[in-house]
N, C-alpha and C positions, 0 to 999 in steps of 0.2 A: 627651853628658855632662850630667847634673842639674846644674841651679844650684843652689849653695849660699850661705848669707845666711854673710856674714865672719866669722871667726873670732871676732873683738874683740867682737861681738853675744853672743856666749854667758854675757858679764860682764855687761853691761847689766841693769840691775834694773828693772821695772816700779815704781807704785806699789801699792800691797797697797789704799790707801786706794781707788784708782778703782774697786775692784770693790764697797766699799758703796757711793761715789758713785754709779754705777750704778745698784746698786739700793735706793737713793734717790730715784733720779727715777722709778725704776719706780714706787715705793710711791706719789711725787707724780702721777703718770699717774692710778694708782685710785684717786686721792680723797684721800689719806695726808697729814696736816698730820706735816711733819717739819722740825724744828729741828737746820737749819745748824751743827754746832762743828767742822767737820773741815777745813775749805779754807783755806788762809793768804791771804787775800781780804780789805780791807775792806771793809764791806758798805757803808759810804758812796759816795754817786756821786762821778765828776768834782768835782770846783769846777767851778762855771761859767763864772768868769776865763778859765779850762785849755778847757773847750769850745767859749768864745765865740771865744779865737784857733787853735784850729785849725777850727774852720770858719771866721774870717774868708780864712786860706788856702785851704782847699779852694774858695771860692768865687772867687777868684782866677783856677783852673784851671790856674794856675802852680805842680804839683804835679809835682816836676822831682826827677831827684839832686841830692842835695849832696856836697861834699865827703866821702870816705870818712871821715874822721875827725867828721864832725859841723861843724851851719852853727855860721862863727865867733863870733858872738855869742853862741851858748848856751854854745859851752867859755867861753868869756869870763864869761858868769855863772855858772858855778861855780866857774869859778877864783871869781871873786870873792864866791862862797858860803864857801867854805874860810876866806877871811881872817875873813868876817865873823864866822861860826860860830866857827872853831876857831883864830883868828890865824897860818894861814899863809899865806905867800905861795907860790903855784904859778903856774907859768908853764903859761897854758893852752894850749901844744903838744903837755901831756903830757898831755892828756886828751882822749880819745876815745869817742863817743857811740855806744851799742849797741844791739842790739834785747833790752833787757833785759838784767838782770843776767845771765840766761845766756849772751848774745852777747858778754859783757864777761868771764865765764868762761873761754869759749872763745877769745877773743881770748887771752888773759893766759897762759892754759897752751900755745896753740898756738906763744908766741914764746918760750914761758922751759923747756919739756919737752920731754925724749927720751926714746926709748920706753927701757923700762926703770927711769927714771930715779924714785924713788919722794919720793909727798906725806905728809905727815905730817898727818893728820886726827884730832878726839877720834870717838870711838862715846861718846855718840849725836850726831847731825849731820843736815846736810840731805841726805838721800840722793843728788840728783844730783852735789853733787860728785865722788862718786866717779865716776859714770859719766864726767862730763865729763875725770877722767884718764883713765879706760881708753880713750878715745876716740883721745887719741893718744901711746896703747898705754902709757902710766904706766902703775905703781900705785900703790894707796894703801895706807899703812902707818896702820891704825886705832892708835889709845889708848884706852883704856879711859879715862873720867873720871867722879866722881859729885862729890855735895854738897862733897867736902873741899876742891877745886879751883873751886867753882861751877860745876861741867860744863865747864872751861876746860881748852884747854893751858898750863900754866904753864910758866917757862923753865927750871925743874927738871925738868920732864917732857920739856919738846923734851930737852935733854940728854942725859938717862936712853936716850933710845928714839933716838937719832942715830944712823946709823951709814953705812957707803962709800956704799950704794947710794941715801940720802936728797938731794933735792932741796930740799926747800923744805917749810915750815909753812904751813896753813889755819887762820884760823880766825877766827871769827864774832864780833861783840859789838854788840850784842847777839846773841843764840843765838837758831836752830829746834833743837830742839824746847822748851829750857827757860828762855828770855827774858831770861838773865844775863848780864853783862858784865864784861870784864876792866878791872881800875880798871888806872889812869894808868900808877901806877909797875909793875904789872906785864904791862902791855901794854909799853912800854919796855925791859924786861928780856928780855921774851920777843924782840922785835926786836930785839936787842943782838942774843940768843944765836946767834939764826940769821944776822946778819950776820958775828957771828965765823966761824961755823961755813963761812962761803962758802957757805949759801943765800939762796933766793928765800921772801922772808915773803911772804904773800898776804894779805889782811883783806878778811874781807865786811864790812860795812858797809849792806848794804842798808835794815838797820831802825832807823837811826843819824833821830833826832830821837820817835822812839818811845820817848821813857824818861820817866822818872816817879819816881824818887827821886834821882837823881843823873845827871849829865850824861855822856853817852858820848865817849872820847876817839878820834881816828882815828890812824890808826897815821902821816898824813903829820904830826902834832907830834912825832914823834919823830926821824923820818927821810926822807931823799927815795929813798932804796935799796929802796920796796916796793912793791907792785903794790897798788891799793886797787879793789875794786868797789863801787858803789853802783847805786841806781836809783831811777825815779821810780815806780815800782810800788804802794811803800807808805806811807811816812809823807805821801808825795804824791797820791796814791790814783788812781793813770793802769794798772791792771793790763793790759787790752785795751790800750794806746797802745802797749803795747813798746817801751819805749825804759829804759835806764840808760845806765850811763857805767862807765870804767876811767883812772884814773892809772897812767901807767907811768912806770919809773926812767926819766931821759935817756937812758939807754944804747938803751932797747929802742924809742925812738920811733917811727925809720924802718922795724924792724920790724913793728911795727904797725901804721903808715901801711899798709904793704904787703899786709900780711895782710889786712887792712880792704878794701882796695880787691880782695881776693879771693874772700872770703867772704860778706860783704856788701854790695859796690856804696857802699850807706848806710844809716842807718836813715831808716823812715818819716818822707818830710819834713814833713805835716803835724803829726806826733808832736811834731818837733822845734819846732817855731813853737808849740803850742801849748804844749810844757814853760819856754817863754820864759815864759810869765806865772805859771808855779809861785813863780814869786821877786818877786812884787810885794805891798806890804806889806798887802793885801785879803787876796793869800791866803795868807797866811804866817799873817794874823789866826782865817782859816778853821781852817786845820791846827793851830793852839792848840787851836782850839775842839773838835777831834776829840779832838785827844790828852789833853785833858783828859778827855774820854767815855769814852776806852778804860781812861784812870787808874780812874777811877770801876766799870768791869765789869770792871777785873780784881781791884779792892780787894773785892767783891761775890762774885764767883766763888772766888777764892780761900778768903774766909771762909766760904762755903757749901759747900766742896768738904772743907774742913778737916772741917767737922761732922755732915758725912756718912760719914765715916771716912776717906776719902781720907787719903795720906799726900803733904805736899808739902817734901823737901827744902828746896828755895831758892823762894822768893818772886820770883816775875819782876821783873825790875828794866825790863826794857824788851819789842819784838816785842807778838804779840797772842795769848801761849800760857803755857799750865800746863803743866810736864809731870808728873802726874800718879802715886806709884806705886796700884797699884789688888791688891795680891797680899793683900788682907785680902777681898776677895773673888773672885779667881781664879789662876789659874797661867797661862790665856791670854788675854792682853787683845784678842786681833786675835779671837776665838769670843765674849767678852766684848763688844764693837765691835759683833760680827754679830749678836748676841743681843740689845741692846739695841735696835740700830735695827727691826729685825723687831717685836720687842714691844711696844717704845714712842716709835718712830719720831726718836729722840734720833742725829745719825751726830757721831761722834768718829771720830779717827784712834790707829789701835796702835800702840806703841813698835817694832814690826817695822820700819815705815818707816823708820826712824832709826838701825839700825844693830842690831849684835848683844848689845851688852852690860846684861841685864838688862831688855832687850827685853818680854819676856812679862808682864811686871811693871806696864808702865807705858800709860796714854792722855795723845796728847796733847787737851786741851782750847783751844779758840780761842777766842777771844772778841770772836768778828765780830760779834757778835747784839746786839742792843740787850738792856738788863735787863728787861726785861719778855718775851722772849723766853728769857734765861736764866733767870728766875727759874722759867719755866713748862717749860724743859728739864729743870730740878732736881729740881721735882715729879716727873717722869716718871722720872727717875733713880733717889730715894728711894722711889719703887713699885717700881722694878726691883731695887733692891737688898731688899728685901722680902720678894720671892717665895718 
């Protein structure tokens, strides 16, 4: 009898963008000076605080498991991140360290979903969450959302779109693909709704200290009933380290001890030592320092994207993206993507990636690049629109 790859594979989305990443590096193999906008990456290294203590561990050689849930002192400093940032108090049992925010995903949906049982996501979003339902065997119940909402689920919308077979809400603030955030009171409203409702509210949070006109709220000020993910990925700048984290309700604790101890053993213990020194006030100083850089190239971008014709809805408020509409010069922006990079070696990512709604329409643009690399993307942009 043939082996067959699982059923559940057949939902699985690739990314659309790896196939110019690709041939990106190809064109960088022959010589091809090509400017980065397509990877949600920042292009800053480590701090060095963050590298100098995980190699003081690795040098140790005392490179051992930790506790499934993560060594106690770094839940302990996030717990005590929480209060500082956002004045709550959490009790760091209920946080548990991952190999990224996708391990923190996976963790979250594997204790709180049944198969069947359906998440409620906007279109446009970050592609793999859907995967990460289908995985154990959910699905996901897309929204359409654009500018009226800030690309947001609102708690009129969770409502509207509720129904038997709904689980629980997703949802992002800041956003991939278009960098906006749900203020306070309607963050609150929306977790209200889904607690009435008897669901699981989810929050990414991963791009949570990334903002730049107003301060992003996390869903534990409103309530201790939600699953929150974050990670040390980006506002932190550890992508290779793999490591985030997950807040779970009390309820689902021991579950996820459990699962933890199933699926991943632990996360990488030098990761873990080294994200200890993310929270000392050197590099907290550092990460200003970034986030002020990224303020500055997206204040930059944006206004050079406006007067190029680009059309941009909402003004990112936080993340390291534009989302772009671009229908003033195509109907495909994923041929649009392809055509660019070939010509004038510029790689963006399509709004395919992101879901279906209005998709063809849109790029997203990143702005991992220093301005002097975007300014010189631009030009090559303003040629290509030319032609």
């Amino acid at each position: 009898m043939k082996q067959q790859v699982a059923e559940r594979m057949q939902g699985i989305s690739a990314f659309y963008v790896m196939e110019l990443l690709q041939r990106a590096k190809e064109l960088e193999r022959l010589g091809r000076d090509i400017i980065h906008m397509e990877i949600g990456e920042p292009d800053f290294p480590t701090p060095q605080g963050v590298i100098d203590a995980g190699r003081a561990l690795l040098q140790t050689g005392e490179v051992k498991y930790t506790a499934a849930a993560g060594l106690p002192e770094l839940r302990s400093c996030i717990a005590d991140y929480y209060q500082q940032q956002y004045g709550v108090k959490l009790d760091a049992r209920r946080v548990f360290i991952t190999p990224g925010a996708s391990g923190a995903f996976l963790l979250a949906f594997g204790i709180s979903l049944n198969p069947g049982e359906q998440v409620m996501m906007s279109d446009p979003c970050y592609p793999c969450n859907d995967n990460f339902v289908r995985l154990f065997n959910g699905k996901t119940h897309f929204v359409d959302v654009d500018a009226t909402t800030g690309y947001q689920l609102t708690a009129d919308l969770i409502a509207r779109h509720w129904h038997q077979a709904s689980k629980g809400v997703l949802v992002a603030s800041p956003s991939n693909p278009t960098g906006t955030l749900l203020g306070e009171g309607e963050l609150q409203r929306a977790i209200d709704t889904v607690n009435d409702l008897g669901g699981c509210f989810y929050s990414d949070e991963i791009y949570h200290g990334l903002v730049y006109d107003q301060s992003a709220a996390s869903a534990l000020q409103f309530s201790d009933d939600v699953f929150v993910i974050n990670s040390f990925s980006k506002y932190f700048g550890m992508t290779g380290w793999r490591i985030g984290w997950l807040v779970v309700p009390d309820g689902f604790v021991e579950a996820a001890e459990k699962l933890a101890q199933n699926i991943f053993i632990s996360t990488p213990t030098h990761s873990q030592h080294a994200a200890l020194a993310s929270f000392t006030p050197e590099n907290k100083a550092e990460l200003e320092r970034r986030r002020l850089e990224f303020k500055t190239r997206r204040d930059f971008l944006y206004e050079n994207l406006l007067k190029l014709g680009f059309k941009i809805a909402c003004k990112p408020e936080g993340a390291f993206y534009i989302y772009a509409d671009c229908s003033a010069f195509t109907d495909n922006s994923f041929e649009f993507a392809r055509s660019l990079l070939e010509q004038e070696g510029v790689a963006v990512t399509p709004g395919r990636d992101f879901g279906q709604h209005l998709a063809d329409q849109h790029i997203r643009f990143a702005y991992t690049a220093s301005v002097d690399r975007m300014a010189a993307a631009l030009e090559r942009l303003e040629r290509f629109l030319c032609r």
